[in-house]
BADREN-675542 format. One line per field, with one value per residue: residue number from 1; residue in three letters; x, y, z of N, C-alpha, C in turn. Coordinates in steps of 0.02 Angstrom, whole numbers, plus 50000, padded with zeros to 5 digits. Atoms other than C-alpha are relative to their C-alpha. Layout:
kedren	(NUM / ...)
dodren	(ALA / ...)
n_xx	(X / ...)
n_yy	(Y / ...)
n_zz	(Z / ...)
ca_xx	(X / ...)
ca_yy	(Y / ...)
ca_zz	(Z / ...)
c_xx	(X / ...)
c_yy	(Y / ...)
c_zz	(Z / ...)
// end
This chain:
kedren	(1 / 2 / 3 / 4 / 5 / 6 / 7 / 8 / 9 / 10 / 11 / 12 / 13 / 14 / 15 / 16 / 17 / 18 / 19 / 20 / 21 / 22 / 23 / 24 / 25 / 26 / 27 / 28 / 29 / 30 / 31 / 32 / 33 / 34 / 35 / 36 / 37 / 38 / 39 / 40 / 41 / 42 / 43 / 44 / 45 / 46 / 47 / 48 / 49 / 50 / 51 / 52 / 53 / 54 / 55 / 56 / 57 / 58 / 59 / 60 / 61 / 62 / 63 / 64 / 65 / 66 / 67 / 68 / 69 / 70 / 71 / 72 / 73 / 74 / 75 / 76 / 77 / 78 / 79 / 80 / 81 / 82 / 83 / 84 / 85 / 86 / 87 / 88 / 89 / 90 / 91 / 92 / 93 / 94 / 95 / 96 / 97 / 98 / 99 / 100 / 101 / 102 / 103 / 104 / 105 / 106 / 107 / 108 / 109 / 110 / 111 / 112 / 113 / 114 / 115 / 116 / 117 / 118 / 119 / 120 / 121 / 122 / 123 / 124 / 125 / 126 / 127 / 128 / 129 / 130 / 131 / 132 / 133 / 134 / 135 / 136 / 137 / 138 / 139 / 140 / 141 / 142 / 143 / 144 / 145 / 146 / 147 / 148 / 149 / 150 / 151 / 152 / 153 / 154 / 155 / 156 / 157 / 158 / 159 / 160 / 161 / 162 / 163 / 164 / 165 / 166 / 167 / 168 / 169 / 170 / 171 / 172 / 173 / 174 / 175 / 176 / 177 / 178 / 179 / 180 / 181 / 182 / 183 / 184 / 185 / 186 / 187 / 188 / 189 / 190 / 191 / 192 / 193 / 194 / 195 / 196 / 197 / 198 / 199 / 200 / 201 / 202 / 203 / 204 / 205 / 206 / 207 / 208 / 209 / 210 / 211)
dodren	(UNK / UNK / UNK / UNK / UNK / UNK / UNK / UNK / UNK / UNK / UNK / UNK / UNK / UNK / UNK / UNK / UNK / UNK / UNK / UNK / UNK / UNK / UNK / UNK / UNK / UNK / UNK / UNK / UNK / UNK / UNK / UNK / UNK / UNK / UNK / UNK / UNK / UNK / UNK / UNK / UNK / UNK / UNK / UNK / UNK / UNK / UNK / UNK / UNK / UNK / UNK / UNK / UNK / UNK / UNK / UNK / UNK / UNK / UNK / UNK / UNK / UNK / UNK / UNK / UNK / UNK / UNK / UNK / UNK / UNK / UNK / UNK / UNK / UNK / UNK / UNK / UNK / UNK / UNK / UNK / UNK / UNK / UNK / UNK / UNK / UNK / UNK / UNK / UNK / UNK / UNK / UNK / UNK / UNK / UNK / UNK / UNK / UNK / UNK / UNK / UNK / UNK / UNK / UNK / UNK / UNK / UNK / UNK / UNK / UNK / UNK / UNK / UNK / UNK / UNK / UNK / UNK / UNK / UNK / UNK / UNK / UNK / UNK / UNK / UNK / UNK / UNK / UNK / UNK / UNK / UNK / UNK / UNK / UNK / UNK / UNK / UNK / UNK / UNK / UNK / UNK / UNK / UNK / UNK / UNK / UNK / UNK / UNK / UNK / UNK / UNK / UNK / UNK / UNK / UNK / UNK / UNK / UNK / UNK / UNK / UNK / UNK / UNK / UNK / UNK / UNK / UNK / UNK / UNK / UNK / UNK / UNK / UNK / UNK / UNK / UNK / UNK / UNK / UNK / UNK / UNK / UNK / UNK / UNK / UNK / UNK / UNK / UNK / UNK / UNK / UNK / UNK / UNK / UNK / UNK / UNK / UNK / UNK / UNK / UNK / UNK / UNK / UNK / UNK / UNK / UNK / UNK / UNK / UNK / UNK / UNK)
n_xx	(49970 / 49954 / 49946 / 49955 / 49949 / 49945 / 49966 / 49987 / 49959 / 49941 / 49983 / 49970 / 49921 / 49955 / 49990 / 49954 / 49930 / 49954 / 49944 / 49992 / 49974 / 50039 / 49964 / 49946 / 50020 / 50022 / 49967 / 49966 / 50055 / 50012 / 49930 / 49997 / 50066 / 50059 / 50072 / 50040 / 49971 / 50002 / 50064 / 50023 / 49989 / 49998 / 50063 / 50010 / 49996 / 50064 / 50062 / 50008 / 50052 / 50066 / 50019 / 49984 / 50037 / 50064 / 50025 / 49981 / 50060 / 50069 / 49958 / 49962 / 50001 / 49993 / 49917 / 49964 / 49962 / 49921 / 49949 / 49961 / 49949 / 49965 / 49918 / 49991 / 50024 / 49950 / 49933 / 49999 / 49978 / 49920 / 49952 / 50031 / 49976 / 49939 / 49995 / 49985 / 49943 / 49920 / 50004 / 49985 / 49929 / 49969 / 49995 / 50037 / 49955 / 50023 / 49988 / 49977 / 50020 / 50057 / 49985 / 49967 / 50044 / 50049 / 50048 / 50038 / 49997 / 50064 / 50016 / 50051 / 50053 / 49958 / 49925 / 50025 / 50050 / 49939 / 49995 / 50060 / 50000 / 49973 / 50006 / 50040 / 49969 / 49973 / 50049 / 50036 / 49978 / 49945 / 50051 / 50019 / 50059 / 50084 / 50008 / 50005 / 50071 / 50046 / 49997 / 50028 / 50081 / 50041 / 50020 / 50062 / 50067 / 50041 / 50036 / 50036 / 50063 / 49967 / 49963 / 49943 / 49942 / 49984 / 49952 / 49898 / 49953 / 49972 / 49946 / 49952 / 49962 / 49977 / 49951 / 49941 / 49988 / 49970 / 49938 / 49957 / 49999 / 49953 / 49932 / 49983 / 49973 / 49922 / 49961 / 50012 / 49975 / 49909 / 49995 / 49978 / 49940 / 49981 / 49959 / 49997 / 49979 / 50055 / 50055 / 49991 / 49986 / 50065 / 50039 / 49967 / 50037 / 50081 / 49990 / 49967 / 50050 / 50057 / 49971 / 50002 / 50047 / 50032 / 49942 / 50033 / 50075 / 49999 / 50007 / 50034 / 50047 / 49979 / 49997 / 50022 / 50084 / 50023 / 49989)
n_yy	(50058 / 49997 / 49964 / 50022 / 50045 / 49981 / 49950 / 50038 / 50039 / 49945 / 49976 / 50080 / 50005 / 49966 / 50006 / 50065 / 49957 / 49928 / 50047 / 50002 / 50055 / 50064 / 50052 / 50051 / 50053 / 50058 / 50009 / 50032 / 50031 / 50059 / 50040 / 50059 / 50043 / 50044 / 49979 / 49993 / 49952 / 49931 / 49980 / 49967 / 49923 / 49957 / 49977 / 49965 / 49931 / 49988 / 49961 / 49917 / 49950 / 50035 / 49944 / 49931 / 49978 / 49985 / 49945 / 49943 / 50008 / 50001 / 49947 / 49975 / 49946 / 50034 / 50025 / 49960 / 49984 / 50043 / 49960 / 49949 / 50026 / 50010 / 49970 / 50054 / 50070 / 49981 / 50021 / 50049 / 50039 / 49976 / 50030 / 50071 / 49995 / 50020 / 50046 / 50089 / 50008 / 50018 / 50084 / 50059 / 49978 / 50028 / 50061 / 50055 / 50095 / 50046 / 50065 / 50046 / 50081 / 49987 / 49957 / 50044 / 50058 / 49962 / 50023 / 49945 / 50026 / 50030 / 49950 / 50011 / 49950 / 49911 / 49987 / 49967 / 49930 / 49944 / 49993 / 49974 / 49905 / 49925 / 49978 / 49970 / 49953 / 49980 / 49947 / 49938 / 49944 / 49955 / 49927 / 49997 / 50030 / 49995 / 49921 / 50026 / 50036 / 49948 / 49954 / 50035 / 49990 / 49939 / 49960 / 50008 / 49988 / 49953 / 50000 / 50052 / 50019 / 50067 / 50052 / 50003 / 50020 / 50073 / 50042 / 49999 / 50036 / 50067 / 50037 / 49963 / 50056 / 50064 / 49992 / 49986 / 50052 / 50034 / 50018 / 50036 / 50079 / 50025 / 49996 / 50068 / 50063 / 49999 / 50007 / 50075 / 50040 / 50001 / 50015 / 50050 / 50008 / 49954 / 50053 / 49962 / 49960 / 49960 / 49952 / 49952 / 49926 / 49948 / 49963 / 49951 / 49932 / 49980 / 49953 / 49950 / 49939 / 49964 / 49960 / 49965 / 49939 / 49962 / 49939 / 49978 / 49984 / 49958 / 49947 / 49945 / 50004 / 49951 / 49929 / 49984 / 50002 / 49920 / 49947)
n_zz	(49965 / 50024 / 49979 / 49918 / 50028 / 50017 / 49939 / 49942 / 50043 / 49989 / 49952 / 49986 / 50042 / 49991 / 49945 / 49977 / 50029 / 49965 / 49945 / 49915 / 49974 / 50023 / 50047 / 49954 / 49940 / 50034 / 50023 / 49926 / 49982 / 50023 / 50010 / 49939 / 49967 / 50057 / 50005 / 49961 / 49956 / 50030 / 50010 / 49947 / 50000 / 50052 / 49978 / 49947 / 50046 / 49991 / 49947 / 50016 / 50057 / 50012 / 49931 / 50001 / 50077 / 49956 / 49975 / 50056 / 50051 / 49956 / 49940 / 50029 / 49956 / 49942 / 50036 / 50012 / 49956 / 49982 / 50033 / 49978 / 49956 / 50052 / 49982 / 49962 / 50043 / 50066 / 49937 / 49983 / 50062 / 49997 / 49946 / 50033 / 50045 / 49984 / 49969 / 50027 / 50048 / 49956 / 49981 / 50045 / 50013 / 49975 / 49956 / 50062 / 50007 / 50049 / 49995 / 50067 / 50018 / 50039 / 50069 / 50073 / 50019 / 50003 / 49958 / 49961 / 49943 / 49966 / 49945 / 49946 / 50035 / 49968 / 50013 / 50069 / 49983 / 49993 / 50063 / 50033 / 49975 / 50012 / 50069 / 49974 / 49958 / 50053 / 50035 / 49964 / 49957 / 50019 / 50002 / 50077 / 50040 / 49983 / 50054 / 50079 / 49982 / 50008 / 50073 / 50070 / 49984 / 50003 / 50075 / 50036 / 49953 / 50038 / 50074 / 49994 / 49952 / 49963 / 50043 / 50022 / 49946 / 49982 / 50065 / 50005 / 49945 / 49996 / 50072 / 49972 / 49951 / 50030 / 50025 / 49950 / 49961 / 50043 / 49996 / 49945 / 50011 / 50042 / 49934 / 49963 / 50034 / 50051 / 49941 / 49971 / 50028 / 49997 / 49945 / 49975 / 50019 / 49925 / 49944 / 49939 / 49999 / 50044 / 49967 / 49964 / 50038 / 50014 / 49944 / 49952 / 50069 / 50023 / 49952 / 50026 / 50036 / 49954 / 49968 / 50065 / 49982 / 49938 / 50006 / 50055 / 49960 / 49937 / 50046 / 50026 / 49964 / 49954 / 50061 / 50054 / 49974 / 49966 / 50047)
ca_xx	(47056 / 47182 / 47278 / 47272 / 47357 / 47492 / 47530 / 47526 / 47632 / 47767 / 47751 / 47805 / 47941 / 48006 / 47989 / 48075 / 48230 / 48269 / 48419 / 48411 / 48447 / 48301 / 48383 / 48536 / 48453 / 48348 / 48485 / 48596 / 48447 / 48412 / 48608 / 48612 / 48444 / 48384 / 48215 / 48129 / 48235 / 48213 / 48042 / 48006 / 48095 / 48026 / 47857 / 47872 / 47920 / 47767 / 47648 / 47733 / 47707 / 47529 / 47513 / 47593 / 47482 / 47319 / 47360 / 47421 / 47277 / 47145 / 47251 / 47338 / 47315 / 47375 / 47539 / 47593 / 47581 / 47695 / 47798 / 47822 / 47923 / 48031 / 48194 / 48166 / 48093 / 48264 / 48373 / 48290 / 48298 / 48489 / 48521 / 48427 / 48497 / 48662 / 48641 / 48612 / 48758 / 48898 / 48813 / 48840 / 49014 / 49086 / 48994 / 48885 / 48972 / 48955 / 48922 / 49053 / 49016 / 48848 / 48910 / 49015 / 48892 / 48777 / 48653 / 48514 / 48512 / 48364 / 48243 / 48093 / 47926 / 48005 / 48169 / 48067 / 47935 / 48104 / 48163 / 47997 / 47994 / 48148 / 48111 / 47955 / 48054 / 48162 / 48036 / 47944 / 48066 / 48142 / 48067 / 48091 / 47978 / 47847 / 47875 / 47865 / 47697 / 47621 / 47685 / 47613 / 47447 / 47418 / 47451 / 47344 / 47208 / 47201 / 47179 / 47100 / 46940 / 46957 / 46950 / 47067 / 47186 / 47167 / 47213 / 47369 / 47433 / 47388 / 47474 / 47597 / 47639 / 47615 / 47737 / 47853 / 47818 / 47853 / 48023 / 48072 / 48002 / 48145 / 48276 / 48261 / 48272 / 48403 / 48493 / 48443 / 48523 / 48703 / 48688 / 48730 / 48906 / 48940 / 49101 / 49108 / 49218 / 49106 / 48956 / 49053 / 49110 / 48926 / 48882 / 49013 / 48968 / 48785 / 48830 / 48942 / 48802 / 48676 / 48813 / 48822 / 48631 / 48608 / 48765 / 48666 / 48493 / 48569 / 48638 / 48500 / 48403 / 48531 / 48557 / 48456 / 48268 / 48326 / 48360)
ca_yy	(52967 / 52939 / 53084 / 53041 / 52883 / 52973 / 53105 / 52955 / 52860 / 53009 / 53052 / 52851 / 52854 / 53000 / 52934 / 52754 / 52844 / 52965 / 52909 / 52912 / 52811 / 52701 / 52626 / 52571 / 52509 / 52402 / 52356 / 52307 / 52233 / 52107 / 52053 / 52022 / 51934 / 51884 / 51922 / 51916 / 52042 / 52157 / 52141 / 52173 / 52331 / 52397 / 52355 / 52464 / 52607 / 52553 / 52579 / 52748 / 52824 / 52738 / 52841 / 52984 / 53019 / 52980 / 53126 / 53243 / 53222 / 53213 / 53336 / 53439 / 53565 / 53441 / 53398 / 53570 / 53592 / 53474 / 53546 / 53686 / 53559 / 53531 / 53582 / 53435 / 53296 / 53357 / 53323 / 53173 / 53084 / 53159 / 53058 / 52891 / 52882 / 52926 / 52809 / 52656 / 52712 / 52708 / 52541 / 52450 / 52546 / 52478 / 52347 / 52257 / 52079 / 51957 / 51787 / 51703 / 51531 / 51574 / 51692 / 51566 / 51439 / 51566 / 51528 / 51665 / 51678 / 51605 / 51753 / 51764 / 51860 / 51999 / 52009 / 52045 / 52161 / 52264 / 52265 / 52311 / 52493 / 52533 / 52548 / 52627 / 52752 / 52792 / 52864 / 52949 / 53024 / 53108 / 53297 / 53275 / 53145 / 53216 / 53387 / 53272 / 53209 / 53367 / 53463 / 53351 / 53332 / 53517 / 53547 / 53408 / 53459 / 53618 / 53534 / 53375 / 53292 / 53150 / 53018 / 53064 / 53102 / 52934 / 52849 / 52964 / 52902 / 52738 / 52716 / 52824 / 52686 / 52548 / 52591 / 52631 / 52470 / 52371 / 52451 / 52414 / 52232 / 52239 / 52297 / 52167 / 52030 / 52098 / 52116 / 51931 / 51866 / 51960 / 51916 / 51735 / 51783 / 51892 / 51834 / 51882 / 52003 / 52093 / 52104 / 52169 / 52299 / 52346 / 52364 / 52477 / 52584 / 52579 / 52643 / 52767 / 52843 / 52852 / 52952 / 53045 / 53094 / 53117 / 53252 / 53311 / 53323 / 53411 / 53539 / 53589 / 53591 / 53726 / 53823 / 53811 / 53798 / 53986 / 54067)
ca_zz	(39862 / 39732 / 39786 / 39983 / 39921 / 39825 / 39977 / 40093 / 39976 / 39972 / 40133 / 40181 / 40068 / 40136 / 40325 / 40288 / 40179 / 40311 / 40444 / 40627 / 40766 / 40733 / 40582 / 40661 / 40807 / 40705 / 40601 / 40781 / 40856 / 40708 / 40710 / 40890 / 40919 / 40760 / 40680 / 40818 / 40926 / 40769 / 40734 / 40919 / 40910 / 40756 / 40836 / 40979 / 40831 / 40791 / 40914 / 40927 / 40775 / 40773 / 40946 / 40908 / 40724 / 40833 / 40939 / 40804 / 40720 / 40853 / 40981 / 40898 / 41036 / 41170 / 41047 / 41026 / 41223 / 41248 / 41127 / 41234 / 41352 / 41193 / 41289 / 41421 / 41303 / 41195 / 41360 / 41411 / 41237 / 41239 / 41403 / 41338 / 41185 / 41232 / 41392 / 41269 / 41148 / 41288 / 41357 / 41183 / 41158 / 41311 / 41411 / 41254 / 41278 / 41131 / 41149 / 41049 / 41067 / 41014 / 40879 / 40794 / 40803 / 40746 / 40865 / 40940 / 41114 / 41192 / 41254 / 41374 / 41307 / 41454 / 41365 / 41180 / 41289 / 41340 / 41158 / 41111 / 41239 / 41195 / 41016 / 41080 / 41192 / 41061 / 40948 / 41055 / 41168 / 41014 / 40997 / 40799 / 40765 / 40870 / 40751 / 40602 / 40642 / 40699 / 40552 / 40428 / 40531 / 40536 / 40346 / 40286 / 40419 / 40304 / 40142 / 40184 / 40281 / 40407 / 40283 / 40187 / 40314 / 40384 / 40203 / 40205 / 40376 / 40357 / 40181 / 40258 / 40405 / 40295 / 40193 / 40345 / 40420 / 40238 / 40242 / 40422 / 40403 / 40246 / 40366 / 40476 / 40354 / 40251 / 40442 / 40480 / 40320 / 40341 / 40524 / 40475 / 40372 / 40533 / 40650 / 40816 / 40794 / 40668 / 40782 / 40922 / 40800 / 40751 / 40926 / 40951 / 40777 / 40793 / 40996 / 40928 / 40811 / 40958 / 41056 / 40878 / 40886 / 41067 / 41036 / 40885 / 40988 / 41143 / 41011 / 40945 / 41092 / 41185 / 40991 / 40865 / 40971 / 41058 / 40886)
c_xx	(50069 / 50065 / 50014 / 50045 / 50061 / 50027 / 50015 / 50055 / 50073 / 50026 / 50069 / 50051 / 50038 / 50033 / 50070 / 50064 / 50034 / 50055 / 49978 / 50010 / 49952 / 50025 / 50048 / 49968 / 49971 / 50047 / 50043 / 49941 / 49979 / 50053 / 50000 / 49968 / 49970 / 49926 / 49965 / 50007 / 49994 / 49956 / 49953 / 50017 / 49956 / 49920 / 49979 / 50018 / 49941 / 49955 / 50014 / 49973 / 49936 / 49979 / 49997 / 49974 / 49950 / 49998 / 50015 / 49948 / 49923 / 50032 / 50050 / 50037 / 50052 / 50088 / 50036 / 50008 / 50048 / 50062 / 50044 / 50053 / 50054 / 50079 / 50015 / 49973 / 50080 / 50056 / 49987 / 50012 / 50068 / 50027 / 49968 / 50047 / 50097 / 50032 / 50014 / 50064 / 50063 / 49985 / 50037 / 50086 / 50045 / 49973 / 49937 / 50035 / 49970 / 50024 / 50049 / 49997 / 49935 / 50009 / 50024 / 49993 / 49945 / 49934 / 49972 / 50001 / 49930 / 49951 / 49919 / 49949 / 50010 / 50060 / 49961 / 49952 / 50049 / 50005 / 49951 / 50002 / 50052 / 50003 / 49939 / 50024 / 50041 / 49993 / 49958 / 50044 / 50059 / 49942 / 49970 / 49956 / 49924 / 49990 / 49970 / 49927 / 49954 / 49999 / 49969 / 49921 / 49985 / 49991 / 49978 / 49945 / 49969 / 49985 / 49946 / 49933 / 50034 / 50025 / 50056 / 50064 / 50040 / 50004 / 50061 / 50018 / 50022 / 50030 / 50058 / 50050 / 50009 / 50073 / 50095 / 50019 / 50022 / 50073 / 50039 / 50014 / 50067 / 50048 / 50024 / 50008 / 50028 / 50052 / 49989 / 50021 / 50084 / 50009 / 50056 / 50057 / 50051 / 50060 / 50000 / 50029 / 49958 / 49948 / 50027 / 50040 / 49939 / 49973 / 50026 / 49997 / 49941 / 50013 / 50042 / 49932 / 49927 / 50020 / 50015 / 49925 / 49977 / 50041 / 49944 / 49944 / 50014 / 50025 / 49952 / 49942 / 50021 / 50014 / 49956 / 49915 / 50003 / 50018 / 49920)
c_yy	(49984 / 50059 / 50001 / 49944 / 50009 / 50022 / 49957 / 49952 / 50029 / 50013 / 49922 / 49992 / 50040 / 49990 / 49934 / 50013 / 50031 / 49956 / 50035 / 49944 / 49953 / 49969 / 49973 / 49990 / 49953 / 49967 / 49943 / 49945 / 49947 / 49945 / 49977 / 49956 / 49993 / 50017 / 50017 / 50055 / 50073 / 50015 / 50019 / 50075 / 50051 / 50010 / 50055 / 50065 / 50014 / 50031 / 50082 / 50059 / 49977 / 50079 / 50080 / 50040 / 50009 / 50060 / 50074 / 50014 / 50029 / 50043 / 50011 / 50063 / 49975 / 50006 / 50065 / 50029 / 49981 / 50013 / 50046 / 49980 / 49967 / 49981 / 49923 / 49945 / 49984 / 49944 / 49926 / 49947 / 50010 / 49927 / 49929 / 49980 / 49981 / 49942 / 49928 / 49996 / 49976 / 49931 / 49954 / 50027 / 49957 / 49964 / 49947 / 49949 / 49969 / 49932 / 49949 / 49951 / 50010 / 50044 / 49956 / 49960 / 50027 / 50002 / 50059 / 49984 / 49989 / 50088 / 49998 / 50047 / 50082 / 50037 / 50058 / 50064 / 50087 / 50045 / 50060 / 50092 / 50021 / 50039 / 50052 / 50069 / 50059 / 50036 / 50050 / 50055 / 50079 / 50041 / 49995 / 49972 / 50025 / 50056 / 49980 / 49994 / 50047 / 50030 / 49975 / 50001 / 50074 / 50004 / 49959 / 49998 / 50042 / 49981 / 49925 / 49983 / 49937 / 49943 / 50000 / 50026 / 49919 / 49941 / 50016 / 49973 / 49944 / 49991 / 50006 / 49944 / 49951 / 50019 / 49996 / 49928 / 49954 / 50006 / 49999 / 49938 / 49982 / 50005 / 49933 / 49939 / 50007 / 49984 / 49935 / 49973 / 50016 / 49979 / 49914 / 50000 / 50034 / 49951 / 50046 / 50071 / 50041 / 50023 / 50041 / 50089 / 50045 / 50019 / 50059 / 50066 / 50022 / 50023 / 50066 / 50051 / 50016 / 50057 / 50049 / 50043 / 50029 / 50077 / 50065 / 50046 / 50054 / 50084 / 50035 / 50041 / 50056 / 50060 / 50010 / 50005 / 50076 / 50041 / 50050)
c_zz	(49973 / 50013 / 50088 / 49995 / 49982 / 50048 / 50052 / 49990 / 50017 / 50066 / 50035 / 49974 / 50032 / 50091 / 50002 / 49953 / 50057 / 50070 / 50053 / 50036 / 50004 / 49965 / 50009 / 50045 / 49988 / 49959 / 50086 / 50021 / 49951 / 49987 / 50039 / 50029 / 49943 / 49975 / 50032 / 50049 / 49952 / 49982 / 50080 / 50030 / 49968 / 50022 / 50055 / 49985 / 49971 / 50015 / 50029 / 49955 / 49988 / 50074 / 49992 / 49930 / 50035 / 50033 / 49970 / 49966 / 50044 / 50061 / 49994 / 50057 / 50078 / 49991 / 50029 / 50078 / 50012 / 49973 / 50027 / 50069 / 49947 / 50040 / 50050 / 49973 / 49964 / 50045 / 50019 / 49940 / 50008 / 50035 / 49975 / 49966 / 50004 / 50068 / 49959 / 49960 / 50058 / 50037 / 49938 / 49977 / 50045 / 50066 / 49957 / 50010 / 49945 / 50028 / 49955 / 49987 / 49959 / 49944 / 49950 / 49991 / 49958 / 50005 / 50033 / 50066 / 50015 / 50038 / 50023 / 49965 / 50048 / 49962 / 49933 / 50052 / 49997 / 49956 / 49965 / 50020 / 49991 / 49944 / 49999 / 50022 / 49950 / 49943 / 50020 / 50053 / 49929 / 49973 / 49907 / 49966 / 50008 / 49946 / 49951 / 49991 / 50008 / 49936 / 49946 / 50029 / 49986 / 49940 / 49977 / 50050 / 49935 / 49943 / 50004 / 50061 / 50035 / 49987 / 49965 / 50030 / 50029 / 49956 / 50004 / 50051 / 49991 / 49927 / 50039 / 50046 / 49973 / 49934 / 50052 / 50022 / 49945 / 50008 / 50060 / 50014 / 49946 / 50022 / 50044 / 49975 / 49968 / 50047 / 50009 / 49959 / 50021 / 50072 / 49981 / 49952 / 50054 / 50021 / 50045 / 50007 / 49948 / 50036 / 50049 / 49967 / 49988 / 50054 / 50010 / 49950 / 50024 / 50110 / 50010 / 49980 / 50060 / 50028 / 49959 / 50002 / 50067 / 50011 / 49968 / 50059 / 50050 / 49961 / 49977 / 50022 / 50048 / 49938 / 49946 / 50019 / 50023 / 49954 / 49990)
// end
């Protein structure tokens, strides 16, 4: 038990270290809407990797078909991705009255649901995470039993989900030294680096998948 703990431990560390456009989007997402806009993101990263371990685990066979639509999961994440980066590049508006009052905007349990799928969307439409997930399910299939599989995960997520919850409230304190002109700068960074990995993604999805 003590060693599904460690491996689930490691593994978690090595998920909430690693960069992608999850971390700036949670990062963006807790500047422009406040805690609540970034913990509804991070939940809908959530319920992905919660989803996407369940069927790695328990349909493994199912995963790796899907896999073999790699090329169009690659493309459609691509166009997502890079869809939201060129939205917040150049038609993100900031509220500046509300910025330099530094006031959240008011939002509807539809607005957070949104929030919620695209953080959702976001993880799952990208090919890499689903790899991540299988690849780790298959190789502790071969050394481990069910239980201790399902210690490593769940350490595994709790860990993930500790350091996204710290994201968003480290983002929710600098939020309030922010000036307007600052957030509309991070929209236009953190929509930069989407248009950065959807580049990335479509790359490696037309060179480095037909080697």
């Amino acid at each position: 038990m003590l060693d599904a703990i460690l491996k689930g431990l490691g593994l978690g560390l090595i998920l909430a270290l690693s960069v992608g456009p999850v971390i700036f989007t949670v990062i963006k997402q807790s500047i422009n809407n406040g805690h609540r806009g970034g913990f509804s993101f991070v939940a809908g990263v959530w319920i992905s990797d919660i989803f996407l371990v369940f069927i790695s685990n328990f349909f493994s066979q199912w995963v790796s078909d899907v896999l073999k639509f790699r090329e169009a999961i690659g493309y459609f994440g691509a166009a997502f991705l890079g869809g939201m980066g060129i939205f917040y590049i150049f038609f993100k508006k900031v509220d500046l009255r509300a910025a330099a009052t530094e006031e959240v905007k008011t939002f509807s349990t539809t607005d957070f649901t949104k929030i919620a799928l695209s953080g959702f969307l976001i993880n799952t439409l990208n090919p890499n995470v689903i790899f991540f997930w299988l690849i780790n399910a298959t190789a502790f299939s071969a050394l481990h039993g069910l239980r201790d599989r399902i210690i490593i995960f769940s350490v595994c997520l709790l860990i993930n989900m500790l350091a996204d919850i710290a994201k968003v409230m480290l983002a929710g304190k600098i939020r309030n030294s922010l000036t307007p002109r600052h957030i509309l700068l991070i929209n236009r960074v953190s929509g930069t680096i989407l248009v950065i990995f959807a580049a990335v993604l479509i790359y490696g999805v037309l060179f480095l998948d037909n080697k």
